[in-house]
C-alpha positions, -999 to +999 in steps of 0.1 A: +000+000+000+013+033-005+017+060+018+026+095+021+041+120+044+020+147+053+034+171+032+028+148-003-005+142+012-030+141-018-052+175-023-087+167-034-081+179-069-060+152-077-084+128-066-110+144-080-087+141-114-080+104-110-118+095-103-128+110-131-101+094-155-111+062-141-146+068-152-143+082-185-122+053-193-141+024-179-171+044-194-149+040-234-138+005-220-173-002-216-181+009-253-157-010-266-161-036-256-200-041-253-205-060-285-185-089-268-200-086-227-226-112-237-203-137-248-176-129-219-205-132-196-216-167-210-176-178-208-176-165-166-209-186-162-194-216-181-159-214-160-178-209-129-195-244-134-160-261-149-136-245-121-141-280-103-132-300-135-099-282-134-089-282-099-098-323-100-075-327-134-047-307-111-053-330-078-051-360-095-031-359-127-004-332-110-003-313-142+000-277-150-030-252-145-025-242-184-025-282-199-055-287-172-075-258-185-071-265-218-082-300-210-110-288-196-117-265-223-116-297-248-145-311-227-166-281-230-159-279-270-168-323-268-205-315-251-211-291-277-197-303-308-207-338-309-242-332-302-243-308-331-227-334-357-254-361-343-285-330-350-270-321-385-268-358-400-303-363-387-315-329-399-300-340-433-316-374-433-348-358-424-342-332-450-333-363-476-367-378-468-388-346-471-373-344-509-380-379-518-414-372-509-417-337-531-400-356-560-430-382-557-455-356-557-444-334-582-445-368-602-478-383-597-482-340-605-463-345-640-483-376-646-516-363-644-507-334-669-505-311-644-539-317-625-534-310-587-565-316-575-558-357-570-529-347-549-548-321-531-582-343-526-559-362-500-553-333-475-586-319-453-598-291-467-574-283-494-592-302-524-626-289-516-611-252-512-594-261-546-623-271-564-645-238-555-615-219-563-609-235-600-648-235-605-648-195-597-617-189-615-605-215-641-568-219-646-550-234-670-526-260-661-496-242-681-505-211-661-499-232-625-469-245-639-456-204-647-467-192-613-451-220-597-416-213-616-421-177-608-422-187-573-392-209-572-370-181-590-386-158-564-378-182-538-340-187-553-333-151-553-344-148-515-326-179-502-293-160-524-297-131-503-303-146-469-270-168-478-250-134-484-266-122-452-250-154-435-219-151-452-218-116-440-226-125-403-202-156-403-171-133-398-185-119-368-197-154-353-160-163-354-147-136-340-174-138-311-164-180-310-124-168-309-134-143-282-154-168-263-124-196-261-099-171-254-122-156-226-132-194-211-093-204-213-081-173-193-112-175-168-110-210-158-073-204-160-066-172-138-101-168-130-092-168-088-067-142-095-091-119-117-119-122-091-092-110-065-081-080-079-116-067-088-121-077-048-091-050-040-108-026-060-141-017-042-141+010-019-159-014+011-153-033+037-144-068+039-178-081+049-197-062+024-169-076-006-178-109+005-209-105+004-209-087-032-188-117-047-206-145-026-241-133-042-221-128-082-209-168-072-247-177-063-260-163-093-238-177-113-245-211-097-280-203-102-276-195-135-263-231-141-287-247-127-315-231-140-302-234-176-297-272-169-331-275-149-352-258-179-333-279-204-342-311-191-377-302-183-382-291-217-363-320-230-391-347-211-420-324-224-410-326-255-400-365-251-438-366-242-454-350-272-432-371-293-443-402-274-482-394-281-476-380-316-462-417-325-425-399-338-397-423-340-370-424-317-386-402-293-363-401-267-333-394-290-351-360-304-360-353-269-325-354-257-315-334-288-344-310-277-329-307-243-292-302-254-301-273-282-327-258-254-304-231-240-300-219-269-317-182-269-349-178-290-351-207-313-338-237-284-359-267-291-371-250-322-344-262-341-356-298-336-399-298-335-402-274-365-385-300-390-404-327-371-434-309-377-429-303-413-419-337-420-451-351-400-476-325-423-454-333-455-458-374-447-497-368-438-498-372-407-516-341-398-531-352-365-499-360-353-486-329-366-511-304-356-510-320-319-471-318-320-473-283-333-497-269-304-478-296-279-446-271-286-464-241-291-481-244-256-463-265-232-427-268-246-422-234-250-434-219-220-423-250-194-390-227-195-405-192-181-416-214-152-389-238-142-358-217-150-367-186-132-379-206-097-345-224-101-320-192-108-347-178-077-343-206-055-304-210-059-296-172-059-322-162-030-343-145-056-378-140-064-392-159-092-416-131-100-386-105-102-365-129-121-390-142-146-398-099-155-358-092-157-355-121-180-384-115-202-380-074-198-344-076-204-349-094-235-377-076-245-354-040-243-319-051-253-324-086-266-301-112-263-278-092-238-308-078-216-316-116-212-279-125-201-275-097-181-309-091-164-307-117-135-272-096-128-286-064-126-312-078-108-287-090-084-262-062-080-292-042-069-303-060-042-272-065-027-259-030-029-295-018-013-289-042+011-252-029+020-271+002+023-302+001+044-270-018+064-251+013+066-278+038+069-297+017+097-293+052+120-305+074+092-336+051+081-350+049+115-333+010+127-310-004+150-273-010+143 
């Protein structure tokens, strides 16, 4: 610590001067690096919940923090990788099935010079809607044929834009995936000594910095948990609706389901819309209208109930307040309001509660 004689004692100007230099730049450090506080929040949580992996590589293997952090790190990439090659060989089976099926009908549609109503007489609905339509307003088979190729070009020329839009956003998607392995190596690397230095650096007491990064450890404990908890409720739900719509290898799209449920927005999205589809194009539409509502309804919302009572009941936090920070935060600032809204949410109680602590005279308690 350093000290100074009572002549180099420093005037309030200067600390006036370095107070504010600290805050204008951790207020530009801040801009900076906003773009990336989502994903170096998601690498904290993620080292938070791997620390252990790494201290029990250490213990037992007696190897160096680095090797066991990049071990652990491999783990991590493992969990996440493999499940994705298992989804996108499915996805392209199912994908391979769907076209067989289009090929078929387009066919029987060739076949039949061009006359859809045989094809369409075998879905509820359609064919009767069809025939009214075509009695109304005839159309000639060779005009279907030039709306439908005016479609597909329209169609072509869309999916040609959205794949420049990708190839756009793929650059920044690795860059975010190089920031996000860097950040999870150095946290579950150094992450004690990071958490100790920003402990030197508030202005309180002892007590009240344990208590500041005892509730941050809590939440992001409860963070964990929750995400886990709402991905394997989701992932039975969903196991259930497949059960009752008759899919095929229910329980291995229901653990998909559960492993791509954290994902923010689309989750178990990416695996019952294709089911879905595939169920309508195969004609199954009882199955598939029942799987489509089953998601809709109880898939999709199982996760505003069980994650925010779990991040509550871990963290010492209202459900109520947790499930409105989640869906508010996401709601104003999207994906990062929805990271960062059980952290706000918990920085402010705690600091009101190191407050009403220290202001116990003022507000009318006892100390």
């Amino acid at each position: 610590m350093v000290t100074f004689s009572k002549s180099a004692q420093p005037t309030r100007f200067p600390r006036y001067f370095v107070l504010g230099g600290v805050g204008v730049t951790l207020t530009l450090l801040f801009l900076f690096a906003s773009d990336f506080l989502g994903t170096l929040f998601i690498a904290a949580i993620i080292a938070t919940a791997t620390l252990p992996l790494r201290k029990f590589l250490r213990k037992q293997t007696k190897i160096t923090r680095t090797l066991a952090s990049l071990l652990t790190i491999l783990a991590v990439v493992l969990l996440l990788i493999v499940p994705l090659v298992l989804f996108v060989i499915s996805v392209v089976n199912q994908a391979s099935g769907a076209y067989e099926i289009f090929r078929q009908e387009f066919n029987k549609f060739a076949a039949s010079d061009y006359n859809f109503l045989p094809i369409l007489e075998r879905y509820p609905m359609l064919g009767d809607w069809a025939s009214n339509l075509l009695k109304y307003n005839p159309i000639s088979p060779q005009e279907i044929v030039s709306k439908i190729g005016e479609f597909l070009g329209f169609l072509s020329r869309s999916l040609l834009g959205y794949t420049t839009s990708i190839v756009k956003q793929l650059s920044f998607f690795v860059i975010h995936a190089i920031v996000f392995f860097l950040a999870l190596f150095y946290f579950i690397r150094d992450g004690e000594k990071l958490v100790g230095y920003v402990r030197s650096l508030l202005p309180l007491s002892e007590k009240h910095r344990d208590l500041v990064f005892g509730k941050m450890y809590g939440l992001m404990q409860a963070v964990v948990y929750g995400i886990l908890g709402a991905a394997l409720a989701q992932g039975i739900v969903f196991g259930i609706g497949l059960s009752i719509a008759g899919v095929h290898n229910a329980l291995f799209w229901a653990a998909l389901g559960a492993l791509f449920s954290p994902i923010p927005y689309v989750g178990v999205g990416l695996v019952w819309v294709p089911i879905v589809i595939s169920l309508f194009a195969t004609q199954h539409f009882g199955a598939g209208t029942f799987l489509l509502i089953w998601c809709m309804t109880a898939v999709a919302n199982i996760d505003n109930i069980v994650k925010p009572y779990l991040i509550g009941s871990r963290s010492a936090l209202h459900p109520l307040a947790v499930l409105v920070v989640i869906l508010g935060g996401a709601f104003a600032f999207g994906l990062k309001g929805l990271i960062f809204g059980p952290l706000i949410l918990t920085l402010s109680l705690t600091f009101l509660e190191i407050y009403r602590e220290e202001y116990r005279g003022v507000l009318g308690g006892k100390r």
